[in-house]
VOMARLUM-331008 format. One record per residue (C-alpha): residue in three letters; x negated, y, z. Coordinates in Angstrom, 3 decimals, padded with zeros to 6 digits. Layout:
residues N
("ala"; (X; Y; Z))
...
END
This chain:
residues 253
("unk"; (000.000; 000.000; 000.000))
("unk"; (-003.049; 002.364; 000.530))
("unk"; (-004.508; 001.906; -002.582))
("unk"; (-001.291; 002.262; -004.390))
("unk"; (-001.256; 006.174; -002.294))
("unk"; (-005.260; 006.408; -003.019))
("unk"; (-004.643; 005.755; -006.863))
("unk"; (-001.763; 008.099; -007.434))
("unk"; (-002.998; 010.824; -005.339))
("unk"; (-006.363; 010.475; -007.752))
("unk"; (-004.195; 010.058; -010.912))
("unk"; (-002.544; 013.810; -009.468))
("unk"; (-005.910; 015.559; -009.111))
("unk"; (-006.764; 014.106; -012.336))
("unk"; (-004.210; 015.728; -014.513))
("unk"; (-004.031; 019.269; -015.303))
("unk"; (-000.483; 019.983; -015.543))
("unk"; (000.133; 018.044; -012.323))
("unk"; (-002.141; 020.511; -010.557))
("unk"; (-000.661; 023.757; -011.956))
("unk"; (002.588; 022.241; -010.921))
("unk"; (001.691; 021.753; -007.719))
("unk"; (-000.124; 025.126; -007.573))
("unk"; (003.176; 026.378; -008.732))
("unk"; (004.931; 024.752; -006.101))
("unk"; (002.640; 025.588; -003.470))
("unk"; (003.117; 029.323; -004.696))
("unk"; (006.642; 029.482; -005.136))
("unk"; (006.983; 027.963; -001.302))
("unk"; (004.411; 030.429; 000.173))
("unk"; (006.317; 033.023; -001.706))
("unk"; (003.915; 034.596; -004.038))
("unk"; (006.261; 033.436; -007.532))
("unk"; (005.394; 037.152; -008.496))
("unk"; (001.633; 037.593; -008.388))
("unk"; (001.712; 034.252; -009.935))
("unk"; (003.739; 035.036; -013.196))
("unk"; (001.538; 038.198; -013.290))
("unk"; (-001.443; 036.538; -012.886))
("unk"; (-000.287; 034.257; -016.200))
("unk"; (001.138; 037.240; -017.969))
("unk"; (-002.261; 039.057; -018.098))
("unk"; (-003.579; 036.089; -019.085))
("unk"; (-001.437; 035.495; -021.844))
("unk"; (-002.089; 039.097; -022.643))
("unk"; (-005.635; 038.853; -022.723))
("unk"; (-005.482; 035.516; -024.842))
("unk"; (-003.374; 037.435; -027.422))
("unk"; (-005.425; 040.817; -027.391))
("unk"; (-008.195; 038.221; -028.620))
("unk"; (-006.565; 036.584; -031.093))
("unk"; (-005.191; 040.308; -032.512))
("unk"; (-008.760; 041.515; -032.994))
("unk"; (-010.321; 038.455; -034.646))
("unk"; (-007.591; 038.373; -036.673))
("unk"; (-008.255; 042.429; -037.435))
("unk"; (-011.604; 041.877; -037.902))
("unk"; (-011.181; 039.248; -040.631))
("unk"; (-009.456; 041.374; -042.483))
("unk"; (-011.424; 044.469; -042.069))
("unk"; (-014.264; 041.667; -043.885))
("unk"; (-012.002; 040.528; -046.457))
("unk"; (-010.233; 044.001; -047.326))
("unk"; (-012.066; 046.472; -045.620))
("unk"; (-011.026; 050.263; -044.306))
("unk"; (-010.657; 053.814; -044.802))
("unk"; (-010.460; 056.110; -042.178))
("unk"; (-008.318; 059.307; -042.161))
("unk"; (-009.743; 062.149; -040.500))
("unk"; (-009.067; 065.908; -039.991))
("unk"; (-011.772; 067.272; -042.313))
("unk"; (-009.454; 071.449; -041.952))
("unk"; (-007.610; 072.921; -039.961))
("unk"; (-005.365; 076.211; -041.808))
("unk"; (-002.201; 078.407; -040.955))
("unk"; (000.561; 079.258; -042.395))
("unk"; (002.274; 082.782; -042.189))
("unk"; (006.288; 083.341; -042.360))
("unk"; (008.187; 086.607; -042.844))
("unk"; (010.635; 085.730; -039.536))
("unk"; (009.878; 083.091; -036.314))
("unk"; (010.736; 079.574; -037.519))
("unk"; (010.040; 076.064; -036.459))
("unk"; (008.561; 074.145; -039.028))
("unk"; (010.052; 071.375; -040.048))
("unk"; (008.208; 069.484; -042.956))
("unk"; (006.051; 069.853; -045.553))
("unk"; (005.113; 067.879; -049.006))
("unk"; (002.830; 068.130; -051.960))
("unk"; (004.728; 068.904; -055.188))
("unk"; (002.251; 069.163; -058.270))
("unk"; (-000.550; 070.954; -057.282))
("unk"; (001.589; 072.741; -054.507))
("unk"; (002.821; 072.323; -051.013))
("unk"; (006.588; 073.059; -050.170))
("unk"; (007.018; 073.986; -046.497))
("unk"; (010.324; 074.192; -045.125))
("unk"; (011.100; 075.893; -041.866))
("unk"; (014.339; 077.153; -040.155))
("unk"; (014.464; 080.417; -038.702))
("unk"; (016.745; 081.114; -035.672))
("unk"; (016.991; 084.985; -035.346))
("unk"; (019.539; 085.427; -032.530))
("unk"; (023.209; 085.851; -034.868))
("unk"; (021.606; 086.426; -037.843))
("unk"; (021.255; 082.948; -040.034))
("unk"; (019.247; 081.792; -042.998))
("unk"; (020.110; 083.991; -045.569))
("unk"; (018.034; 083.573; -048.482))
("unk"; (015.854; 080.745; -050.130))
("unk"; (012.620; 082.387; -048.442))
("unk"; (014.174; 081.673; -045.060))
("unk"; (013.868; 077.798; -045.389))
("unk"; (011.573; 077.208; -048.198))
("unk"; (007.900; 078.536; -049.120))
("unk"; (005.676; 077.747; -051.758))
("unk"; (001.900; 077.542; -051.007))
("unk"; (-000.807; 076.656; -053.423))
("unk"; (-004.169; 075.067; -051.223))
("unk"; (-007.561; 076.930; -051.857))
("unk"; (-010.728; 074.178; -051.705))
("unk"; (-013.972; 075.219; -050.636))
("unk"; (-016.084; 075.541; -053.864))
("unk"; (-019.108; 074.046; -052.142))
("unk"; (-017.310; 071.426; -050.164))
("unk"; (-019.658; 069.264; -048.870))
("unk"; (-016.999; 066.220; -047.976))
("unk"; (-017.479; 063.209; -049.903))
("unk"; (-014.422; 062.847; -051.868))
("unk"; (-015.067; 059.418; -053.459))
("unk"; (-014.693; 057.989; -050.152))
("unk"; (-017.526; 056.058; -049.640))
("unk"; (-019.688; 055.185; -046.681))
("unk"; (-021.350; 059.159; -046.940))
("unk"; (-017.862; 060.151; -045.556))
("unk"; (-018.392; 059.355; -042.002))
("unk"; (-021.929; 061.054; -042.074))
("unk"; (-020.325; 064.269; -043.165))
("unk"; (-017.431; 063.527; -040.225))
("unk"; (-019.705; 065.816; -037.952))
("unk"; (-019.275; 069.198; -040.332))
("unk"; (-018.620; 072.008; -038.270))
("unk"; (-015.285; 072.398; -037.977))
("unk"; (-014.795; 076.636; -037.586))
("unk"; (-016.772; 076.765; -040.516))
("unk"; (-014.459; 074.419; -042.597))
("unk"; (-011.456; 075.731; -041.363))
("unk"; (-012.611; 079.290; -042.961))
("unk"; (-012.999; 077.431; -046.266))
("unk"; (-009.326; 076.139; -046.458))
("unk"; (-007.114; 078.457; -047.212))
("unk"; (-002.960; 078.646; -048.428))
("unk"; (-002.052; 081.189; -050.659))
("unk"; (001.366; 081.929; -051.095))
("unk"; (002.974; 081.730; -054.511))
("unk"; (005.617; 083.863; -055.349))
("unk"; (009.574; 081.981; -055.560))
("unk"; (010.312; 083.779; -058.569))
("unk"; (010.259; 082.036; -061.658))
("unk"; (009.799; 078.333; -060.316))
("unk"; (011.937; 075.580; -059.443))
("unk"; (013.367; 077.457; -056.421))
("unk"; (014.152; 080.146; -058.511))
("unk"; (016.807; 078.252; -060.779))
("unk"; (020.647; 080.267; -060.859))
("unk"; (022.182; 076.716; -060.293))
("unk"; (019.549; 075.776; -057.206))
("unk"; (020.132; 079.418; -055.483))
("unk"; (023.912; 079.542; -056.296))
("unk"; (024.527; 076.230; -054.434))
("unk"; (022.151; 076.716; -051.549))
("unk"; (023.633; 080.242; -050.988))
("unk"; (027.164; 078.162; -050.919))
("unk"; (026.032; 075.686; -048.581))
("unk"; (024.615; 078.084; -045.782))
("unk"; (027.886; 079.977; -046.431))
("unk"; (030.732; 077.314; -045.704))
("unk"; (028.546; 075.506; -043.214))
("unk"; (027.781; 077.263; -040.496))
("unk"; (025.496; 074.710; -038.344))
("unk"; (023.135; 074.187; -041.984))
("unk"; (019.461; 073.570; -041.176))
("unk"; (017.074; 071.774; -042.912))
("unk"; (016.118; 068.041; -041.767))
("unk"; (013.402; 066.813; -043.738))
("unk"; (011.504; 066.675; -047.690))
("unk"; (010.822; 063.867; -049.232))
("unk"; (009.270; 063.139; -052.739))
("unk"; (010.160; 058.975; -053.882))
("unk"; (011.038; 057.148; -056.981))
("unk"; (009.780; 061.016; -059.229))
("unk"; (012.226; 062.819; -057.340))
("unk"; (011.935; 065.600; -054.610))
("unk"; (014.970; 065.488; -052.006))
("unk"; (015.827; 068.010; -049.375))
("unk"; (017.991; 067.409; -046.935))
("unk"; (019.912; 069.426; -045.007))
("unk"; (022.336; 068.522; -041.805))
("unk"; (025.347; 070.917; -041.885))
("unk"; (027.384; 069.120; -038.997))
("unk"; (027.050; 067.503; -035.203))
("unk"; (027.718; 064.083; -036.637))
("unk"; (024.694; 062.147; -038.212))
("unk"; (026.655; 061.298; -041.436))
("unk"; (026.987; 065.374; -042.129))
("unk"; (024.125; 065.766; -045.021))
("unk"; (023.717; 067.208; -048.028))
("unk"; (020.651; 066.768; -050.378))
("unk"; (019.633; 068.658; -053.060))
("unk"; (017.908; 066.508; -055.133))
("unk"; (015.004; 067.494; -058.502))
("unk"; (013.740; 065.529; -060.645))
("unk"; (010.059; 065.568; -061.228))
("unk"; (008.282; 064.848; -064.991))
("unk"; (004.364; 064.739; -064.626))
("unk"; (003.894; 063.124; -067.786))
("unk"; (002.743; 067.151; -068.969))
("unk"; (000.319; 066.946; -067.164))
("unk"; (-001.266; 070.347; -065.080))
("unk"; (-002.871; 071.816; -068.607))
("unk"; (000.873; 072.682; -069.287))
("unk"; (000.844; 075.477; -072.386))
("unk"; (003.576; 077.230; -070.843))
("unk"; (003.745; 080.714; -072.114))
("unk"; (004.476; 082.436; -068.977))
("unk"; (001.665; 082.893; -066.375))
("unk"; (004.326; 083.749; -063.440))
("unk"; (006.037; 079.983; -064.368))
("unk"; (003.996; 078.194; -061.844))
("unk"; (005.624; 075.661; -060.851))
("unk"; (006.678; 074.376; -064.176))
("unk"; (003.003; 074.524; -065.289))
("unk"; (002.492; 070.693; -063.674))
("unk"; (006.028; 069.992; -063.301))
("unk"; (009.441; 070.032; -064.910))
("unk"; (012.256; 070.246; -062.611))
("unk"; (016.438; 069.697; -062.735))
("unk"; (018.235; 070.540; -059.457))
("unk"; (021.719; 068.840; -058.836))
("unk"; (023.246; 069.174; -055.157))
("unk"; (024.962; 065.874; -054.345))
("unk"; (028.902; 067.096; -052.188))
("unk"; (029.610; 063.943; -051.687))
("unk"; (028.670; 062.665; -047.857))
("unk"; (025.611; 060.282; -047.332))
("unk"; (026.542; 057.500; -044.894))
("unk"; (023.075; 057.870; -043.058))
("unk"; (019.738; 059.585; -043.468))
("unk"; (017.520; 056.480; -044.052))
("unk"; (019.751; 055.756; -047.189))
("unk"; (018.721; 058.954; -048.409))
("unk"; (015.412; 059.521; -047.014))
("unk"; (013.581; 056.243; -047.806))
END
């Protein structure tokens, strides 16, 4: 009868997941069940924070990287106060749309949303732009000294895209009849530049204005008109969409 007790008690120290049962008995009964499961949660953790970064590091190998960093820093100047809202590239310009909150008075014209900015390179920019390995040795530039270099000059509304009788007509409209209008987001996808605008409380109240952009001109445009800017690098149709999105992603994406 002894040996039987002598054999199974070896068989139990013997096996692994008889110990950590017993361990988790043992635990549970002096009443430490929660440092345990925390103890095997950072475990886990740790175990899976390994796994993450050989996994990362194979495919850093396989497909290498590219880093993004902040190589400028620039401002932009309004007319009125606004909070900016977004920004994209269209062309060879940058669209920045704002909304201005001036007390009782409300967005009134185009140039209280929208601006048109053209971005001024350093001539003698000495950032690698093919994006090799020279990149990171030019990371430690100084940074004042860049940030002089940058600059965004305005370009005047008048006679681009913005400028359009249909585009102004129907934006005038909206902030008319809607009184809580303000600008959401801009979004270029699938050739086509989209901003949208929220004109109620509920999330389903947007309107989008949306153009359609032709690059297939290319930027050597031989436009006759030096003021055209916009249409130098890009052709553009605006159509405002009255009918009501069911959600932004649908729209945005």
């Amino acid at each position: 009868m002894a040996d039987t007790q002598n054999s199974s008690n070896s068989d139990s120290k013997g096996d692994p997941n008889s110990n950590q049962a017993n361990q988790t008995d043992q635990a549970v009964a002096s009443g430490n069940a929660y440092e345990l499961i925390k103890k095997r949660l950072t475990e886990q953790g740790s175990r899976l924070e390994q796994q993450t970064a050989t996994l990362n590091n194979a495919r850093l190998e396989e497909f290498g990287s590219t880093q993004m960093q902040v190589i400028a820093r620039t401002r932009i100047r309004t007319e009125h106060n606004c909070v900016a809202q977004d920004m994209v590239q269209v062309g060879d310009y940058l669209l920045f749309g704002y909304n201005v909150f001036m007390g009782l008075k409300r967005a009134s014209n185009i140039k209280d949303v929208l601006s048109l900015y053209r971005l001024i390179e350093p001539t003698d920019c000495s950032i690698d732009k093919e994006g090799n390995d020279n990149a990171n040795a030019n990371a430690s530039i100084d940074t004042e000294s860049a940030d002089q270099d940058y600059q965004l000059e305005e370009v005047d509304l008048k006679g681009t895209f913005l400028d359009q009788d249909a585009f102004v007509q129907d934006f005038n409209e909206l902030y008319r009849y809607y009184k809580q209008t303000r600008l959401i987001q801009l979004k270029v996808k699938d050739s086509k530049l989209l901003l949208a605008f929220q004109i109620g409380e509920r999330i389903t109240d947007i309107r989008v204005f949306r153009f359609a952009l032709d690059f297939s001109q290319g930027t050597q445009s031989q436009h006759k008109s030096p003021t055209w800017t916009i249409e130098a690098s890009v052709i553009l149709s605006c159509r405002l969409l009255m009918t009501l999105i069911g959600s932004i992603p649908r729209v945005i994406r």
